[in-house]
N, C-alpha and C positions, 0 to 999 in steps of 0.2 A: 561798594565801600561799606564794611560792617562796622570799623573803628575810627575815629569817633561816629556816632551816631549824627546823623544831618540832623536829626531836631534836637539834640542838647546844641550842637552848634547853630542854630539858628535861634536862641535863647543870647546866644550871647553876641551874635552878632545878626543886626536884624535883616539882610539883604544875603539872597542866595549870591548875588553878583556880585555885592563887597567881600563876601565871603571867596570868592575864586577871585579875586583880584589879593584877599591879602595871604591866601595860601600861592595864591603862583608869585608875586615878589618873595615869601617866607622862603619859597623854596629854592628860589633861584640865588637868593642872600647865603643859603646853607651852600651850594654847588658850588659857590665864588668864592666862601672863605671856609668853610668846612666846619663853622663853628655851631654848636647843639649846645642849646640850652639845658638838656637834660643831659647824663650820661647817654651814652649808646645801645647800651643794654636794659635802659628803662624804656623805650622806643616798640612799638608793636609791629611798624613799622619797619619796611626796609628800606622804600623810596622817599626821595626828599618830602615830596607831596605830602603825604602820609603821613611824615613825620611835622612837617609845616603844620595840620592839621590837627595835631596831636596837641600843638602848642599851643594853637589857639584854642582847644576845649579845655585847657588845663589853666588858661589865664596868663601864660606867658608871653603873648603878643600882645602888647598896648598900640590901639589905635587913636591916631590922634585927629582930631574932628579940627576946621578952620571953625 
């Protein structure tokens, strides 16, 4: 994986294992309803993953702590 880079995403999200747990529901959220926060052609991206990952380094995933 060259984009995003794992340590700007581990800046923003402190756990390698939070971090694959909210890209793989990101991605599987995108498969089910086909919705992208960004245009499609802003994406570096071709797979969901990638794209899920995208979002979370750019601050469009809000996670919510209990």
């Amino acid at each position: 994986m060259i984009f995003p880079s794992i340590d700007k995403l581990l800046n923003i999200i402190n756990s390698k294992y939070e971090l694959v747990l909210i890209a793989a529901h990101r991605s599987k959220e995108i498969s089910k309803t086909g919705f992208l926060q960004m245009p499609e052609e802003k994406y570096k991206s071709k797979k969901n993953i990638g794209r899920a990952l995208e979002e979370v380094s750019a601050g469009m995933v809000e996670v919510k702590r209990n």
